[in-house]
N, C-alpha and C positions, 0 to 999 in steps of 0.2 A: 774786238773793239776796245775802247778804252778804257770803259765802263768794271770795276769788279764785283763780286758778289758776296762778300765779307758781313756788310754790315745786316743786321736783324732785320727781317720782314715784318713788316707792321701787317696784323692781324684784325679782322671786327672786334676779336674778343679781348683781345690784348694787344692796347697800343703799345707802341715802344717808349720807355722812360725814357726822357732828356740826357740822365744817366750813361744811356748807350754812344750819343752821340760824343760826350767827355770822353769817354773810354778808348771808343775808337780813334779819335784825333790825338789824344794821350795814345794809344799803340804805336799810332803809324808816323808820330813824329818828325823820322831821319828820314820821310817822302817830300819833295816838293807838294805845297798845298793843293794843287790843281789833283795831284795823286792819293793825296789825301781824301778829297770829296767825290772820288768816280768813282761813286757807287748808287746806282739806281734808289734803292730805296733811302741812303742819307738825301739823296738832291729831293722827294719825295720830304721826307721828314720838314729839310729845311724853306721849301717850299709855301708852308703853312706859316710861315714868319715873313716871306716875301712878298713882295709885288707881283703876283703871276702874268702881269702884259708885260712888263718892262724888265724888272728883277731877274726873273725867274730863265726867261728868253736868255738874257747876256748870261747871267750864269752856266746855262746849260752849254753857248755857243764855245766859252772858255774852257769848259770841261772837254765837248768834241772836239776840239783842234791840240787838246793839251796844253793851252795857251795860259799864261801869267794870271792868275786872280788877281782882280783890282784889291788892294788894300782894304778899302772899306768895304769889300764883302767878306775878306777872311776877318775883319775886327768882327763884324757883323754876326759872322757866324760862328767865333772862337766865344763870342759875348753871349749867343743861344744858348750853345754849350756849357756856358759856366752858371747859367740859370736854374 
């Protein structure tokens, strides 16, 4: 699928820092964005910052087809990241 498994599992006992999500988007750079956030537990992280009926829905549908991220979700969530 399209989804990878790179980014840190968030755990009961230890959430994942914000930290991680910089880091990773800082790694993976030279990827188109959509390549960037197909990964289960980032769309999870970033989740908690979204809309989960409306947001969360498009987001994931862009992620399954490999389709373009709307602009103001990558500002959206390059803006998480720098938090």
């Amino acid at each position: 699928g399209p989804l990878s498994s790179t980014f840190p599992i968030e755990n009961r006992n230890v959430p994942v820092p914000m930290q991680a999500l910089k880091t990773h988007l800082d790694r993976t750079k030279s990827l188109p964005f959509v390549k960037r956030i197909s990964d289960f537990h980032l769309l999870l992280l970033i989740a908690r910052f979204l809309d989960v009926n409306a947001d969360v829905p498009a987001l994931a549908a862009c992620v399954q087809a490999q389709a373009t991220i709307p602009e103001g979700f990558q500002l959206l969530i390059e803006s998480i990241a720098s938090s």
